[in-house]
C-alpha positions in Angstrom: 93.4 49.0 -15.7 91.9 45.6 -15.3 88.8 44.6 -16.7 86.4 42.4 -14.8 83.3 40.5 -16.6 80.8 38.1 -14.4 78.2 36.6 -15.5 75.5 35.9 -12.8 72.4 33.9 -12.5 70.2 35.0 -9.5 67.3 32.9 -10.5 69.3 29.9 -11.5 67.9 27.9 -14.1 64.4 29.1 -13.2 62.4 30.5 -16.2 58.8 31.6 -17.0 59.1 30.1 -20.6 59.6 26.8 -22.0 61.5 27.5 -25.4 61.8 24.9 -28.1 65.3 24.5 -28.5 66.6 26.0 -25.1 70.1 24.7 -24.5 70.6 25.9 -20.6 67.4 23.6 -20.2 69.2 20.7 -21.6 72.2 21.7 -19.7 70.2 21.8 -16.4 69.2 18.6 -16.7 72.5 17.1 -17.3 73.5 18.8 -13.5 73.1 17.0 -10.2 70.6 19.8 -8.7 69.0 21.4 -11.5 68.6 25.0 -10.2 69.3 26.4 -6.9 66.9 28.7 -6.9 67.3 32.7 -6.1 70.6 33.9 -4.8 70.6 34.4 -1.1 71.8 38.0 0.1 74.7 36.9 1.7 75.9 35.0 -1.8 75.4 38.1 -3.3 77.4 40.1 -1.1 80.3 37.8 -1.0 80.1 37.8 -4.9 80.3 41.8 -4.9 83.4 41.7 -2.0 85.2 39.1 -4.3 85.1 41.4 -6.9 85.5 44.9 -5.9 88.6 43.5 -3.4 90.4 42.6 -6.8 91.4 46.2 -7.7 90.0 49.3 -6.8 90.4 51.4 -10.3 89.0 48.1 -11.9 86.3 48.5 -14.6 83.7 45.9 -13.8 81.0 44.6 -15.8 78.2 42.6 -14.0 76.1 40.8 -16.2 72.8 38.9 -15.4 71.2 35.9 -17.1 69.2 32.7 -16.8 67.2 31.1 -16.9 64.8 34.5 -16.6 66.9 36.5 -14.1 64.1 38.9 -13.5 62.5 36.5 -11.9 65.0 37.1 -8.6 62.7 40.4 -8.6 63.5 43.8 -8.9 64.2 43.9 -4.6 67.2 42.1 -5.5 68.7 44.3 -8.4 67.9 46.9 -6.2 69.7 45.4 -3.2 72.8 44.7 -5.4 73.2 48.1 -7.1 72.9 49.6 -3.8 75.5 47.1 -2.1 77.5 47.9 -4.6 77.6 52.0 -4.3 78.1 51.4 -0.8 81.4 49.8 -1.3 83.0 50.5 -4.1 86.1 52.4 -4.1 87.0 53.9 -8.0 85.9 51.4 -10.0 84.1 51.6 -13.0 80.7 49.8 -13.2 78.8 48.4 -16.7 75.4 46.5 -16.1 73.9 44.5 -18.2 70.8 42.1 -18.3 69.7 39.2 -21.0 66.0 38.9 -20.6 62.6 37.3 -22.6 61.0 40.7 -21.7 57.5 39.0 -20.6 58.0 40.0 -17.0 58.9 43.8 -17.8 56.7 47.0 -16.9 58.0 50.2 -15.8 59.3 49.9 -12.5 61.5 47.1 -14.0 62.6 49.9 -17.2 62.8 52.9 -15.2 65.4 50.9 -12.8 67.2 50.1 -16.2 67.4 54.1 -16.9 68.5 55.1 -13.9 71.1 52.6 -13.4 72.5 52.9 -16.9 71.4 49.2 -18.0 72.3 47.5 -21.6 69.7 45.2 -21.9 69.5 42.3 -24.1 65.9 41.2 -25.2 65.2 37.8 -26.8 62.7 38.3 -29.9 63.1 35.5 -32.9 61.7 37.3 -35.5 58.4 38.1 -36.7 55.1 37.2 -35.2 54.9 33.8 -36.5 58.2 32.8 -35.8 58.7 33.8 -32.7 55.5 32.4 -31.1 56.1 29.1 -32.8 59.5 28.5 -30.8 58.8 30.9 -27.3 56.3 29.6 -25.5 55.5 30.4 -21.9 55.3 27.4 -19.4 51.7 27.4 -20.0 52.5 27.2 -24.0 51.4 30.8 -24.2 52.6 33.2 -27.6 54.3 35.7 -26.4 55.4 38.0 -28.9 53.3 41.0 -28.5 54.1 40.6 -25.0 57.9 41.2 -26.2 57.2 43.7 -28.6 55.3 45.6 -25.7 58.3 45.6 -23.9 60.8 46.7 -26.4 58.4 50.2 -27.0 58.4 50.7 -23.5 62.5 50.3 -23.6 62.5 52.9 -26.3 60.2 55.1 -25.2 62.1 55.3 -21.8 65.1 55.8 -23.8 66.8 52.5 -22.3 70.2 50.9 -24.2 69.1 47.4 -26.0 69.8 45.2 -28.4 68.1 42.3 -30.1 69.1 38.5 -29.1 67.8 36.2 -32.0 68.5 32.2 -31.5 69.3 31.4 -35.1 67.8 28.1 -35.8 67.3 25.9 -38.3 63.8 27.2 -38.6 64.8 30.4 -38.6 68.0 30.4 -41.0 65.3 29.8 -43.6 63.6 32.9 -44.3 66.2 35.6 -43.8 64.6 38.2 -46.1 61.4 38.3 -43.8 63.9 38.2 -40.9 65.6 41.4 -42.2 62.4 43.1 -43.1 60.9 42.9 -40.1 64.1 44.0 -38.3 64.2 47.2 -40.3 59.9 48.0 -40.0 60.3 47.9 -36.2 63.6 50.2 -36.5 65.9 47.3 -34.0 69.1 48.6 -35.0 71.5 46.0 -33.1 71.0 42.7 -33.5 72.8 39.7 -32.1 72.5 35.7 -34.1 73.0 33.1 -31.6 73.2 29.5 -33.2 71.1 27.4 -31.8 72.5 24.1 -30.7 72.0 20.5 -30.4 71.7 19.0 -26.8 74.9 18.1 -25.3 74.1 14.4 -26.3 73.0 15.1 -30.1 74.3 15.2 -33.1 71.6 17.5 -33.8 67.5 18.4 -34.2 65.0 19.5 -36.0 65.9 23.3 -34.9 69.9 23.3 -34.5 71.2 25.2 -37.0 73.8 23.1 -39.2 77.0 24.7 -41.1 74.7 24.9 -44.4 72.2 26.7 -42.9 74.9 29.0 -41.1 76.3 29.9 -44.7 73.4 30.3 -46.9 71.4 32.5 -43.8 74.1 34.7 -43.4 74.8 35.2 -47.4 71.6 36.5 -47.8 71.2 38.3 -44.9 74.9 40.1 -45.6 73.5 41.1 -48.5 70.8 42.9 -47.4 72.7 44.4 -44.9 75.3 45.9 -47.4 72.4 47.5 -49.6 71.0 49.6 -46.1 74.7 50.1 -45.0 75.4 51.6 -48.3 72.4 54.7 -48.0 73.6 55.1 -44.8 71.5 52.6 -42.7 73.8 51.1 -40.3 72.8 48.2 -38.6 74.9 46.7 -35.7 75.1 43.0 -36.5 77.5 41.3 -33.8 78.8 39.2 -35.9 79.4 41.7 -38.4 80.8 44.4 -36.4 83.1 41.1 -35.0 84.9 40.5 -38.0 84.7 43.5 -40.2 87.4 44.8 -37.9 89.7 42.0 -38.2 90.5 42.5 -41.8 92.5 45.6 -40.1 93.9 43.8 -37.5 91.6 45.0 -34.7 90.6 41.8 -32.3 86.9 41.0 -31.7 85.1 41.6 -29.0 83.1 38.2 -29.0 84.3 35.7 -26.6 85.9 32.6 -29.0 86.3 34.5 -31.7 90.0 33.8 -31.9 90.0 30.4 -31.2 90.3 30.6 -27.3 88.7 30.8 -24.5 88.7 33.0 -21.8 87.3 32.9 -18.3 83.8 34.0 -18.3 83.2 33.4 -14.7 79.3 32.4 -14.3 78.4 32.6 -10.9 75.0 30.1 -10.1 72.8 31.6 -7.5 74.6 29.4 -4.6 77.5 31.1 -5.7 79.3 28.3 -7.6 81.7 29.4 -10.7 81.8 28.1 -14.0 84.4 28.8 -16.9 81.5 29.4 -19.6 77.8 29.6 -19.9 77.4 26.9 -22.4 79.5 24.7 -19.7 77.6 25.2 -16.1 78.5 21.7 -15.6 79.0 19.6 -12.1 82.5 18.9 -13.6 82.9 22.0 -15.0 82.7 23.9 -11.3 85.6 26.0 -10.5 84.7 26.7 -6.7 82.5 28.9 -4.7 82.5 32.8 -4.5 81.4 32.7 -0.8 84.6 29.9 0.1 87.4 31.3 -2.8 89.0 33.9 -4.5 88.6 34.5 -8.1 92.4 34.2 -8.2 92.1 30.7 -6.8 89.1 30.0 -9.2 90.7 30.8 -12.4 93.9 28.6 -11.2 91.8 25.7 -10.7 91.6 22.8 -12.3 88.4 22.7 -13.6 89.4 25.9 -15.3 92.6 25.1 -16.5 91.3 22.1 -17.9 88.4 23.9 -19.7 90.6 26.4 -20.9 93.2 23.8 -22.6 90.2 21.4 -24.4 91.1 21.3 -27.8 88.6 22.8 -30.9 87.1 19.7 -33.1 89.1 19.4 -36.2 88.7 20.3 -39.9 90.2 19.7 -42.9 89.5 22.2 -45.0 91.4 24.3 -41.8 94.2 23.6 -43.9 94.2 25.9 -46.8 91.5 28.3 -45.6 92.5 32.4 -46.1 90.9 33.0 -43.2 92.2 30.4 -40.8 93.9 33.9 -39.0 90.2 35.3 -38.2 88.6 32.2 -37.3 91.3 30.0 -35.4 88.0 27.1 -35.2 86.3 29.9 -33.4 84.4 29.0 -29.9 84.7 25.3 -29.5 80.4 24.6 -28.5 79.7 27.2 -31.4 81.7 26.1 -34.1 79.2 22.7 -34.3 77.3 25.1 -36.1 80.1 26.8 -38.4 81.7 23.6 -39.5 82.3 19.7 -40.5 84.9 17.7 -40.6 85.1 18.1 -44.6 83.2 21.6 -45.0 82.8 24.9 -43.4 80.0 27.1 -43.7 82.1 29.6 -41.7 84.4 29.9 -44.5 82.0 29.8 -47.5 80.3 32.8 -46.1 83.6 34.6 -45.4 84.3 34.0 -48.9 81.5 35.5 -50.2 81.6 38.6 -48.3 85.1 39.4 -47.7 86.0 41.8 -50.5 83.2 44.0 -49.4 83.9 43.5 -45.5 87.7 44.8 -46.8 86.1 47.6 -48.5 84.2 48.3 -45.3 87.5 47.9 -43.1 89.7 50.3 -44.7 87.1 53.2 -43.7 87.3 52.2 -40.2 89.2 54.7 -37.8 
């Protein structure tokens, strides 16, 4: 069976919030046309042809993301869902949807019920926190707004999980972090590192190899204690390795030191390999003028997909060089340096007890 992921942005680069460390922001800027606005119907149709011609037992993941993609409006999930049920033959269909949650009420989470949405909702933390680095366009909190949201996404009994940007600011006070986590009940959680802009060495909120180590020491820690009375909390990075002491691959793209095709699809229907590379020379072609078989031969692609990772010396005698590989190339600016890895001085804190956890696996 063949297993189809795309990533799409109906509303562009367009957003509703003006975060402090935002990295498609950054990554806008450094295009020719910032954001082309919301995808056009008959983009969206040619993007659904593309893929459902590719296989008709295929199981296909569509995927939406921003900027704020709920800002394309629910007409246009709507229109796409039922596009898609008109003209699929036997494949099987995932969606998912990466959102702030400020927009949500519950039109937007009953459409999410009934069409079997994962959705991923960005909250940094506690009150505080998260206010201080989400901001609306009009510098607005926006945490109870979020928080709002996510009871009405349990209440309606919708799959989620948490998106957290871990930033320097945040990397600080993991304890909090983790308390406030387990008061609210969000069982899966998903770390981000926040980044530099693609011209930095770094800022006051990327989140440096240090940081990466001594948050997630802590924080492994206090995840062990719950997972040990029975309190299993879903931690992506977590649930990414733990496995690989057995052999199992991850699931998370980069993980092994490669890339694979991510296919982003802009709203004007251009293709990108990665969503940390929407780039002008990073565009692989056009969904509504070629084939995703011609896309992933280009050579935009190819090239993208052949960059080598940044090097590291202490690579060279690392135990775990097997279940890092350098990791995802934009990522790893945040796991190591060229004389120390954070990546590794966490694993070496928690691996006997990740082995411990591994062998119960089945």
């Amino acid at each position: 069976m063949k297993y189809i992921s795309l990533l799409i942005k109906p509303a562009s680069s367009l957003c509703n919030m003006k975060c402090r460390y935002c990295f498609y922001y950054d990554v806008a800027d450094h295009r020719e046309i910032r954001s082309h606005g919301i995808m056009k119907e008959d983009t969206m149709k040619d993007l659904i042809d593309s893929v459902l011609g590719l296989d008709e037992e295929a199981d296909i993941t569509f995927a939406f993301q921003g900027g704020e993609p709920t800002i394309a409006g629910l007409s246009y999930f709507k229109n796409f869902i039922q596009y898609v049920n008109e003209n699929k033959a036997k494949q099987i269909i995932h969606y998912a949807l990466q959102t702030n949650a400020t927009l949500l009420n519950e039109d937007w989470v009953d459409f999410f019920y009934e069409n079997k949405f994962l959705i991923g909702v960005s909250l940094d933390g506690y009150e505080q926190l998260h206010n201080h680095l989400r901001k609306t366009a009009n510098y607005e909190d926006t945490f109870k707004s979020v928080m709002k949201s996510i009871e009405l996404l349990k209440k309606k009994k919708v799959d989620f999980n948490i998106l957290s940007v871990l930033s320097s600011t945040l990397s600080k006070h993991p304890q909090k972090l983790f308390s406030f986590y387990k008061k609210n009940d969000l069982k899966y959680i998903q770390f981000i590192p926040c980044l530099a802009g693609l011209e930095e060495e770094g800022n006051e909120y990327s989140l440096s190899p240090k940081e990466f180590s001594s948050f997630y020491k802590t924080f492994f820690k206090l995840w062990l204690e719950e997972y040990k009375k029975g309190n299993v909390i879903s931690v992506t990075l977590f649930d990414n390795v733990i496995p690989m002491f057995i052999g199992y691959p991850p699931q998370q793209c980069g993980m092994l030191g490669l890339c694979a095709p991510q296919f982003v699809v802009e709203s004007n229907g251009d293709i990108y390999p990665c969503d940390f590379y929407v780039l002008d020379e990073y565009c692989c072609g056009n969904i509504s003028k070629n084939s995703l078989i011609e896309i992933v031969k280009s050579e935009p692609m190819q090239r993208f997909l052949s960059e080598p990772r940044r090097e590291c010396k202490v690579c060279t005698d690392c135990p775990f060089i097997n279940i890092c590989h350098k990791n995802c190339k934009r990522l790893n600016s945040a796991y190591y340096e060229e004389d120390y890895c954070g990546y590794r001085e966490f694993l070496e804190y928690a691996y006997e007890d990740m082995r411990k956890i591994a062998a119960t696996i089945k």
